[in-house]
C-alpha positions in Angstrom: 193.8 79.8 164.2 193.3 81.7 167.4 194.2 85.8 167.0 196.2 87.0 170.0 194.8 90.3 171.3 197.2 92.9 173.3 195.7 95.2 175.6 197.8 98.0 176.3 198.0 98.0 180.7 200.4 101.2 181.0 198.7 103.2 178.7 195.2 103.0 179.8 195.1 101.7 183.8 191.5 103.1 183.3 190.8 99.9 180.8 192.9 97.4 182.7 190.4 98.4 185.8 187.2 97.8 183.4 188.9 94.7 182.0 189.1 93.2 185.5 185.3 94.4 186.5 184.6 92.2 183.4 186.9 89.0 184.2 185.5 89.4 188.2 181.6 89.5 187.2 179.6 87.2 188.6 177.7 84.6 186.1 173.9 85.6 185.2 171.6 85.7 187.6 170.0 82.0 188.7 166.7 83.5 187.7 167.9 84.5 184.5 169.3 81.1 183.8 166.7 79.3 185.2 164.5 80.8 182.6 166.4 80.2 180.0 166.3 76.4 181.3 162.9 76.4 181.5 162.5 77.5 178.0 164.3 75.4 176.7 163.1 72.7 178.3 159.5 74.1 176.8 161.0 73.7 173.7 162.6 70.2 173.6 159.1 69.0 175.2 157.3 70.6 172.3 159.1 68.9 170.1 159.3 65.6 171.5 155.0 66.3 172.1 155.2 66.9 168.1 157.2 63.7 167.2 154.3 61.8 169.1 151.5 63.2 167.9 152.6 62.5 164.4 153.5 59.1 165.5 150.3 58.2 167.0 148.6 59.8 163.8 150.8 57.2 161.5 149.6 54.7 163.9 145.9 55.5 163.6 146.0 55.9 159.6 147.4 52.5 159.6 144.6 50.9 161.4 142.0 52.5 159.5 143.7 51.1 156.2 143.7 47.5 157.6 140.2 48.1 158.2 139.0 49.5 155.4 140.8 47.2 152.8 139.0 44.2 155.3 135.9 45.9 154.1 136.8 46.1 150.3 138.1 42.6 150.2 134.5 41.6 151.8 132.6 43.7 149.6 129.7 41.9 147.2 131.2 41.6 143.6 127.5 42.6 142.2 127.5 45.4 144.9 130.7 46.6 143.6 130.3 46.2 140.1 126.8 48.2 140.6 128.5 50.7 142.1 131.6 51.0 139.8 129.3 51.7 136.9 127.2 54.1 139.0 130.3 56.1 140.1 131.3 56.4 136.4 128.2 57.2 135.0 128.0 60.1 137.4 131.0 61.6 136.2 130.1 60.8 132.5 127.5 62.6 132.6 128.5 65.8 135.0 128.9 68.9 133.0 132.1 70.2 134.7 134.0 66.7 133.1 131.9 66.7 130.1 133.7 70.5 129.8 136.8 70.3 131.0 139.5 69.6 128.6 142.8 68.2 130.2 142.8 65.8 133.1 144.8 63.5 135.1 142.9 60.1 135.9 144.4 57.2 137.9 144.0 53.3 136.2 142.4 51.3 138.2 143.5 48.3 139.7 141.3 45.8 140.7 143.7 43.9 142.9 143.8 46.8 144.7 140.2 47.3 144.8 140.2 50.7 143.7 137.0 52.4 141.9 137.0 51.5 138.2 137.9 54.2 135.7 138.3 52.1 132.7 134.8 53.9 131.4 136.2 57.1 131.9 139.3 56.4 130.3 138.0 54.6 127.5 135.5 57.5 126.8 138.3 59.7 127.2 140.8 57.9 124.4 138.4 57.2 121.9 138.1 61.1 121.9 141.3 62.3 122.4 142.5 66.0 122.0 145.9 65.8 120.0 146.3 69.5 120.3 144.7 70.2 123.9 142.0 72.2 122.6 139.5 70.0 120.4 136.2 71.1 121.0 134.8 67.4 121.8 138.2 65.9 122.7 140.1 65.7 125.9 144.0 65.5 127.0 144.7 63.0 129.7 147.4 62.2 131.9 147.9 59.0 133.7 150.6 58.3 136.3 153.8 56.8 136.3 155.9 55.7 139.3 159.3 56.6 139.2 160.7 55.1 142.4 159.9 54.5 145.9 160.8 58.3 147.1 157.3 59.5 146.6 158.4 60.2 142.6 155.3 60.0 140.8 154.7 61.6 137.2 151.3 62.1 135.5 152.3 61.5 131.5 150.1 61.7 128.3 148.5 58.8 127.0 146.4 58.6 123.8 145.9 55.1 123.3 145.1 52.4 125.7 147.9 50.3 124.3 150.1 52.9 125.7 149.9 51.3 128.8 152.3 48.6 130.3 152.2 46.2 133.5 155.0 47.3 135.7 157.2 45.1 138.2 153.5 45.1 140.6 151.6 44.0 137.6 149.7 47.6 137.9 148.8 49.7 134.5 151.3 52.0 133.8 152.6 54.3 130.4 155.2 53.5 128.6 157.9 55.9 129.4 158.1 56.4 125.1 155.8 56.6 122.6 155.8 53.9 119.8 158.0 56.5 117.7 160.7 56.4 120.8 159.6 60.1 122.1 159.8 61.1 125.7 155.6 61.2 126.5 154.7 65.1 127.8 154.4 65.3 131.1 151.6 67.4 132.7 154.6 69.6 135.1 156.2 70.2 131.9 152.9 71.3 129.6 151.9 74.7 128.4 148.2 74.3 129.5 146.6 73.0 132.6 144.4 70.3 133.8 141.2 71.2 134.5 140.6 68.2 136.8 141.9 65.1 138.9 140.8 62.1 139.1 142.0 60.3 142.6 142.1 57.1 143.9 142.3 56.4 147.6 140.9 54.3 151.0 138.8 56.2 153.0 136.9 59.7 152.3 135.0 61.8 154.6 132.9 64.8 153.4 134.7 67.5 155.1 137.6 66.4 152.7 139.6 64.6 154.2 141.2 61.6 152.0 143.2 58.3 153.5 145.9 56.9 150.6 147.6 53.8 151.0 150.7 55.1 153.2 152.9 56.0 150.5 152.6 59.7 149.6 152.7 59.7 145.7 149.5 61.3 145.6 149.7 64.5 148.0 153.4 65.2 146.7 152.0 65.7 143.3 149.1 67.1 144.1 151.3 69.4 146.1 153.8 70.1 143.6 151.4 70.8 140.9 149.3 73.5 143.0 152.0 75.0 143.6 153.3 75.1 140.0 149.5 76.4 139.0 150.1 78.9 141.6 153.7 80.3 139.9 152.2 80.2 136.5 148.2 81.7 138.0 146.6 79.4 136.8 143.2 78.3 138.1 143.7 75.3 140.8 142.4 71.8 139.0 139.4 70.3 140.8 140.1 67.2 142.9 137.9 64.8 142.6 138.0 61.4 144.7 136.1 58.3 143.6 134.8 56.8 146.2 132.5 52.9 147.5 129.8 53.8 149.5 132.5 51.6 152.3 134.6 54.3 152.4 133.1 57.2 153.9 133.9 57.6 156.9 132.3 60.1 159.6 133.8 64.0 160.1 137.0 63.7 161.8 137.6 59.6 161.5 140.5 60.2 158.8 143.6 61.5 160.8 145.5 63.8 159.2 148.9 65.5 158.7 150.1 68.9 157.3 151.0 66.7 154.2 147.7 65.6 153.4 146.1 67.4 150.5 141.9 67.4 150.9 140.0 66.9 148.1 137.2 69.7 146.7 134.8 66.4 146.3 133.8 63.0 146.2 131.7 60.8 143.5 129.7 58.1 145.5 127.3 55.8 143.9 124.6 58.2 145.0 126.5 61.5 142.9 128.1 64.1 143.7 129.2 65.8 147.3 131.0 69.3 146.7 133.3 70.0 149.4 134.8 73.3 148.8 133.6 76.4 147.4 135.4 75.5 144.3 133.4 72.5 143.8 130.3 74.2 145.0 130.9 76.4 142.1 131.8 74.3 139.0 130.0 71.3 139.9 126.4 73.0 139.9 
């Protein structure tokens, strides 16, 4: 509700004159206003320049996927067989996952043509670390998709039979345990992973990693770097598996703020550290 306000006229003419050289001034000065015009016009075509460059970045990610999965689907089944065992037996044997001793892995999918990890995984379970700090034994997380808002969850397994098909058919955990109990889930631990196992479609080695369009991955990976960061934790390693068909050249892989790079990639060939992190547990 408007507040009347009373000026008093007859007691103060020396205010009522002030009052009028207020009412009577002139509007800004056109250059003043013009540049305020001008800046905002800066503004709205900074934004609008923004909004485009993201949109032609979408644009280009998606015709690099199209490509790249052409390639996978064309890819040799000896080549890639050859080179699923190759990639696993490089991380089998590396030191920095023979120590480590709580990871997330992904489960791969061969519809989706993804590196296989069922080695890994299978090494992993038949030596599993109930308590998270066996000597030999290892802790691993696998993901779970909770919906299709980018709500991903990385839960322990111990068992392969832990795992279920979901409504795409893809290898997922049970969201209990066969005594009914909620399965631990790695935001909600006590310890951290030492490393991460990622899927994706194209690589290059400055970092840079392509997913499949729908952001599961670098939310996590966001949101758990950020919880490592909280608690000071040291950062996990991320480590991307990776066909010799899907590196790309520096600066191929558009990318957003969003994107989360990766500290290195397994090839067929071995290892490539990326960041100094890698460059320093991965010796």
């Amino acid at each position: 509700m408007a507040i009347p306000c009373k000026i008093a006229f007859a007691a103060a003419p020396k205010a009522l004159s002030l009052y009028r050289s207020l009412i009577l001034r002139p509007p800004p000065s056109s250059v003043a206003f013009r540049s305020i015009t001008i800046m905002n016009n800066r503004q709205s075509h900074t934004t609008a320049a923004a909004v485009t460059d993201i949109d032609a970045i979408f644009k280009q990610k998606r015709a690099l996927r199209s490509r790249v999965k052409k390639e996978l689907k064309n890819m040799d089944p000896t080549l890639r067989s050859y080179e699923d065992n190759a990639i696993q037996n490089v991380i089998l044997e590396a030191p920095w996952f023979k120590t480590c001793k709580r990871l997330c892995a992904y489960i791969s999918c061969s519809a989706l043509r993804e590196v296989d990890t069922s080695n890994i995984l299978s090494e992993v379970l038949q030596n599993p670390a109930t308590d998270g700090h066996s000597l030999m034994g290892k802790k691993l997380y696998v993901p779970r998709v909770e919906d299709r808002n980018r709500n991903m969850r990385m839960v322990n397994i111990s068992s392969i039979h832990d795992m279920i098909a979901n409504s795409m058919n893809i290898l997922e955990p049970a969201p209990v345990d066969a005594d009914g109990n909620e399965r631990e889930d790695v935001m909600q631990a006590n310890d951290p992973v030492d490393l991460l196992l990622l899927p994706g479609l194209a690589f290059d080695k400055s970092g840079r990693r392509l997913g499949r369009g729908g952001g599961y991955y670098d939310t996590f990976l966001m949101n758990y770097q950020e919880l490592a960061k909280e608690r000071k934790w040291k950062q996990p390693l991320l480590v991307a598996l990776s066909y010799s068909a899907q590196i790309m050249d520096d600066g191929v892989i558009p990318v957003t703020p969003t994107d989360v790079p990766v500290d290195a990639l397994v090839t067929p060939s071995g290892l490539i550290p990326i960041s100094p992190a890698a460059m320093e547990r991965c010796h």
